[in-house]
NUTIDO-42749 format. One record per residue: residue number from 0; z, y, x negated of N, C-alpha, C in turn. Coordinates in steps of 0.2 Angstrom, whole numbers, padded with zeros to 4 digits, always signed. Last residue first. Example, Ala and Ser with C-alpha at 12.3 -4.5 7.8 and 13.67 -1.06 7.14 Angstrom:
REC drendo    nw    nv    nu   caw   cav   cau    cw    cv    cu
REC      1 +0035 -0011 -0064 +0036 -0005 -0068 +0039 +0000 -0064
REC      0 +0039 -0028 -0066 +0039 -0022 -0062 +0039 -0016 -0066
***
This chain:
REC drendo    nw    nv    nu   caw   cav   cau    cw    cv    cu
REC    128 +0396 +0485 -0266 +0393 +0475 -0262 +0390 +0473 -0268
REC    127 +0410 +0491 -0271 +0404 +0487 -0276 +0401 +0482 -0270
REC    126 +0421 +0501 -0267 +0419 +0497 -0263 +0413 +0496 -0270
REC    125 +0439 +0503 -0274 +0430 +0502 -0276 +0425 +0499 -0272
REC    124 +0453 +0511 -0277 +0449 +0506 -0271 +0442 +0508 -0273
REC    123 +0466 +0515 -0288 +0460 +0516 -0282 +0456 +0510 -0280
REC    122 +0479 +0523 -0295 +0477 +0516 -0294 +0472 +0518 -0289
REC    121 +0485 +0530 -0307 +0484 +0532 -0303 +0480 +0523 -0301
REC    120 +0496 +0540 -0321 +0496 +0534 -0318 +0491 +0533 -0312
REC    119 +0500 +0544 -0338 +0500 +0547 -0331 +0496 +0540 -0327
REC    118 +0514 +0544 -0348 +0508 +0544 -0346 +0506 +0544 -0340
REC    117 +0525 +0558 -0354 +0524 +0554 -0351 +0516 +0553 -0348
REC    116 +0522 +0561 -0374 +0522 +0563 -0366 +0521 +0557 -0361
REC    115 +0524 +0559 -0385 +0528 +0553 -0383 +0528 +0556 -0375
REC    114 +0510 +0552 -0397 +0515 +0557 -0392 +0520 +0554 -0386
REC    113 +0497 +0549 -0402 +0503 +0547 -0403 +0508 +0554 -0400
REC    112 +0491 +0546 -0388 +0490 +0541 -0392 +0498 +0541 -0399
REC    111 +0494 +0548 -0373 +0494 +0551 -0377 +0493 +0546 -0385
REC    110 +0486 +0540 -0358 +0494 +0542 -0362 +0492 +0546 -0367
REC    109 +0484 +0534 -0341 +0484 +0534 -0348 +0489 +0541 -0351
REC    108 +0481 +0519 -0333 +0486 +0521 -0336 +0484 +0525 -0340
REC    107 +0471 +0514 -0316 +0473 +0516 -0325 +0478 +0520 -0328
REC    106 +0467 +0501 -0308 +0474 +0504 -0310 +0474 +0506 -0317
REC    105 +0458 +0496 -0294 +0457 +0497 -0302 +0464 +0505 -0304
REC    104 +0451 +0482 -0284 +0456 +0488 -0286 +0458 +0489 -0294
REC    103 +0437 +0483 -0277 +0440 +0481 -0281 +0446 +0486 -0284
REC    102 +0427 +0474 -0263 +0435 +0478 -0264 +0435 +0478 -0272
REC    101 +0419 +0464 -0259 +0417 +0469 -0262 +0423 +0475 -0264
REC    100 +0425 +0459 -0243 +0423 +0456 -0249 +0420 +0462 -0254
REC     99 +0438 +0455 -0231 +0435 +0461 -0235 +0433 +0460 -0242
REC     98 +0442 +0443 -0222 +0444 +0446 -0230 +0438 +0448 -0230
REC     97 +0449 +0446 -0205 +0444 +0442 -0214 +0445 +0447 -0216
REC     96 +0454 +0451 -0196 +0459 +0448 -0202 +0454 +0442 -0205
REC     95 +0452 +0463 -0189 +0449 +0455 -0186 +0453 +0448 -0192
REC     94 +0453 +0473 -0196 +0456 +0471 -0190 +0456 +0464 -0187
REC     93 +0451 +0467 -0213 +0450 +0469 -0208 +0453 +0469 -0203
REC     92 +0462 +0464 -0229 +0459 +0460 -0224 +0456 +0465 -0217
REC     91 +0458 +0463 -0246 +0459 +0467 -0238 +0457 +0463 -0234
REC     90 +0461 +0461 -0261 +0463 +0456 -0257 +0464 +0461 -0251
REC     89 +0450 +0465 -0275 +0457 +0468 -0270 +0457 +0462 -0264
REC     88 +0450 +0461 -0289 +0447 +0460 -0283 +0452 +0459 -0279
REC     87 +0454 +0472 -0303 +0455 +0466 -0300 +0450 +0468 -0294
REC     86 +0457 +0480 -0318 +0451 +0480 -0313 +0451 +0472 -0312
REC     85 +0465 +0489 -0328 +0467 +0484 -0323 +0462 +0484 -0319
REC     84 +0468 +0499 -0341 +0463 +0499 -0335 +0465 +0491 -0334
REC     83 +0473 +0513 -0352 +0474 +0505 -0350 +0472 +0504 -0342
REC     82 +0470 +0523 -0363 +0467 +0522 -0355 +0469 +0514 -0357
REC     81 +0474 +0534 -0376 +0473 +0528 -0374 +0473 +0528 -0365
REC     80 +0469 +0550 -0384 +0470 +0547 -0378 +0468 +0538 -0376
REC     79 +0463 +0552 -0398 +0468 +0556 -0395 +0473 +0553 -0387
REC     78 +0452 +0547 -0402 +0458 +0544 -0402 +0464 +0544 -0400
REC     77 +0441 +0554 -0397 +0442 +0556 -0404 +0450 +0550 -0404
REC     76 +0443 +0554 -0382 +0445 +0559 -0383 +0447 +0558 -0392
REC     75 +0450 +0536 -0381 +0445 +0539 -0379 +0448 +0548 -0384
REC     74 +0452 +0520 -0380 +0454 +0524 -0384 +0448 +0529 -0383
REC     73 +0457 +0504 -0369 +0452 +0511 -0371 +0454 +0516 -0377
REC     72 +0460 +0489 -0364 +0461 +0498 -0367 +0457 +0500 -0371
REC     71 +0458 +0480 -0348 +0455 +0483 -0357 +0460 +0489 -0358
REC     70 +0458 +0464 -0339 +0463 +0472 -0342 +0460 +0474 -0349
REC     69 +0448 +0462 -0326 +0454 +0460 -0331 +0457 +0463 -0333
REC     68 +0432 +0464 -0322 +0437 +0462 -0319 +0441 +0461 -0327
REC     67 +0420 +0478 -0323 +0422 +0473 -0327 +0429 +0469 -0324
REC     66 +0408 +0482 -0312 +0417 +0483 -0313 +0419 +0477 -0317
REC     65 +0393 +0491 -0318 +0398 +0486 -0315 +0403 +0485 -0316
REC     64 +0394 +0509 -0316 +0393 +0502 -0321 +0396 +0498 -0316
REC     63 +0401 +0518 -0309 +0394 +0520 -0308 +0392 +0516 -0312
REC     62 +0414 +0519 -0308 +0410 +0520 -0301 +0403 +0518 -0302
REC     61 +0417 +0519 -0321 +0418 +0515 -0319 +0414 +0511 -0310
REC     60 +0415 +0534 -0323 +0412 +0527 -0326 +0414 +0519 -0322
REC     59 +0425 +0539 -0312 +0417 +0540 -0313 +0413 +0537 -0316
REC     58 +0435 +0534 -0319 +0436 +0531 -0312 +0426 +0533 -0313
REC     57 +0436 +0541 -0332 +0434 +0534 -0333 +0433 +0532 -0327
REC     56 +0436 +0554 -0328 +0430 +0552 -0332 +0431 +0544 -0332
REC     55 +0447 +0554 -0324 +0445 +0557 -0319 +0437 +0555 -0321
REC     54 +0457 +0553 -0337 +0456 +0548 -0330 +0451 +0549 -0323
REC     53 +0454 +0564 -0342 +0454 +0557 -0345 +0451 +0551 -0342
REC     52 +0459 +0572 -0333 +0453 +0573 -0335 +0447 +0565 -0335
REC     51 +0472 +0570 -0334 +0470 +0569 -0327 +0463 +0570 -0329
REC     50 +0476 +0575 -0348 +0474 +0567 -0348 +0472 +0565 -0338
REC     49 +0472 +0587 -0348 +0468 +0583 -0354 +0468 +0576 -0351
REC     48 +0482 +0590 -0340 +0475 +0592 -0338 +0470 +0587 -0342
REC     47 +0494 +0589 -0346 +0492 +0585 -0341 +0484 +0587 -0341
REC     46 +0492 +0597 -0357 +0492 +0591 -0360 +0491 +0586 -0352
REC     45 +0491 +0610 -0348 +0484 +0609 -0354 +0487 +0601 -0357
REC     44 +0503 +0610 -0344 +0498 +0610 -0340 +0493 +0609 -0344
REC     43 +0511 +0611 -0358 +0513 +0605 -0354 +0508 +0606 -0349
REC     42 +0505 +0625 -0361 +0507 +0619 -0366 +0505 +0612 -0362
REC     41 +0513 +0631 -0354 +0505 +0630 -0355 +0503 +0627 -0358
REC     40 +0527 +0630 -0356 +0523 +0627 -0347 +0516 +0630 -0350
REC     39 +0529 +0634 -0368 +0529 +0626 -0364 +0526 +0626 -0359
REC     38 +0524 +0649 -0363 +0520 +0645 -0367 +0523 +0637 -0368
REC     37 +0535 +0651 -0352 +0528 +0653 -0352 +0525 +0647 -0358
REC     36 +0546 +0650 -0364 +0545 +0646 -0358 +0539 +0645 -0355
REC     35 +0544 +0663 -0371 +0542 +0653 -0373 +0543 +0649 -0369
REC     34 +0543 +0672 -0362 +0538 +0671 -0366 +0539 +0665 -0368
REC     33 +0558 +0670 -0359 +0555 +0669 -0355 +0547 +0670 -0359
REC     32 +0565 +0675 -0372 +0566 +0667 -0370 +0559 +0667 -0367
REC     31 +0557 +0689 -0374 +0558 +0682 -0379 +0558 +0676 -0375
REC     30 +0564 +0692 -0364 +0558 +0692 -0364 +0557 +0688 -0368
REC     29 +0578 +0693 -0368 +0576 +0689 -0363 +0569 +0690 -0361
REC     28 +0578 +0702 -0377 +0578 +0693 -0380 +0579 +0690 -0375
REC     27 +0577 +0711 -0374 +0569 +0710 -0376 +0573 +0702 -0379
REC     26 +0588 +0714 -0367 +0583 +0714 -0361 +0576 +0711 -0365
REC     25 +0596 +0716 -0375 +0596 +0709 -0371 +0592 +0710 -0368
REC     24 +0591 +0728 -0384 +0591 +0720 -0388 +0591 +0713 -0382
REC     23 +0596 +0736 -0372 +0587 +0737 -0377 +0587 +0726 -0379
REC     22 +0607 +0738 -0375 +0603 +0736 -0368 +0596 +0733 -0369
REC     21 +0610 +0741 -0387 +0611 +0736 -0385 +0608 +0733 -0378
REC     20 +0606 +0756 -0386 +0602 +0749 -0391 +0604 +0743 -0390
REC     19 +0614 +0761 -0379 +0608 +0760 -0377 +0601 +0755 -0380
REC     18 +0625 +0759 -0385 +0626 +0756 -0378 +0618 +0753 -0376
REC     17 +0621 +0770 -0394 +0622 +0760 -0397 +0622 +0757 -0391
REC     16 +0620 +0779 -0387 +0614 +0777 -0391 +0616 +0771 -0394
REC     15 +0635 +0782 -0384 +0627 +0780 -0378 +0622 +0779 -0382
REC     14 +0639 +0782 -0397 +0643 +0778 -0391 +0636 +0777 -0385
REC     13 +0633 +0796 -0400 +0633 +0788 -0406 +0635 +0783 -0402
REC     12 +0636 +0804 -0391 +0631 +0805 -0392 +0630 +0796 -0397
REC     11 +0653 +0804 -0396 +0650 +0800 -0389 +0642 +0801 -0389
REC     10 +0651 +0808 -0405 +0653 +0803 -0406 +0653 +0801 -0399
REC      9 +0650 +0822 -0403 +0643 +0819 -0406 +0646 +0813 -0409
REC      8 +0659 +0827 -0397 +0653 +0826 -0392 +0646 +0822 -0397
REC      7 +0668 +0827 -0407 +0671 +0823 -0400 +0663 +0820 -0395
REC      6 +0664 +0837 -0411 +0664 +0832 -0414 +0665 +0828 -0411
REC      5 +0665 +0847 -0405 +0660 +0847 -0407 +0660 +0841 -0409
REC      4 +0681 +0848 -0404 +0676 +0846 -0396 +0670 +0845 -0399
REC      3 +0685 +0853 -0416 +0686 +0846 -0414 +0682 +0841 -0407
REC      2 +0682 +0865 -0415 +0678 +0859 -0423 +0678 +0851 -0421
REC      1 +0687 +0873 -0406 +0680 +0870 -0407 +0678 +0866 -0408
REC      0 +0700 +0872 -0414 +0699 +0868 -0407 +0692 +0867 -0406
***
């Protein structure tokens, strides 16, 4: 009767120790997931950042040469990044409703040259007298 309870006890000891590797395995492959998610979203904020940069360096060129009117692209960042620029003479009118001379509105687009992330977009106002 002993041989049998001693044995009884060391199959349940193998029943909580597999229970326990199992809890073990889902808990570290949900760490897994969750670490590569982390790493897309680091990923995905260093490709926007690269290109709000992009565009944060051309409006500053732009600010500071004269404003070429019409549409160019760019290829900037080693070719890594295309900049599509739109610089018009903005049509404002004042409260008194004349037109507001020296405006220029300028719309850049830019993208990833070969990537399929979405581009990013922004349109601004240039006073130039």
């Amino acid at each position: 009767m002993e041989f049998s309870l001693i044995r009884s006890d060391r199959g349940a000891f193998l029943l909580e120790a597999s229970i326990a590797v199992a809890i073990i395995a889902v808990a570290m492959s949900g760490l897994a997931i969750s670490l590569t998610r982390c790493a897309d979203a680091s990923l995905m904020l260093g490709k926007e950042s690269r290109l709000r940069t992009a565009l944060e360096n051309r409006l500053a060129e732009l600010s500071a040469e004269n404003l070429p009117t019409g549409t160019n692209t760019l290829v900037v960042a080693n070719g890594a990044i295309t900049i599509e620029q739109n610089v018009q003479f903005a049509s404002v009118r004042g409260r008194t409703k004349e037109l507001l001379t020296g405006l220029y509105e300028i719309h850049l687009k830019a993208a990833f040259a070969n990537d399929a992330w979405p581009p990013l977009q922004t349109t601004r106002l240039i006073y130039k007298p």
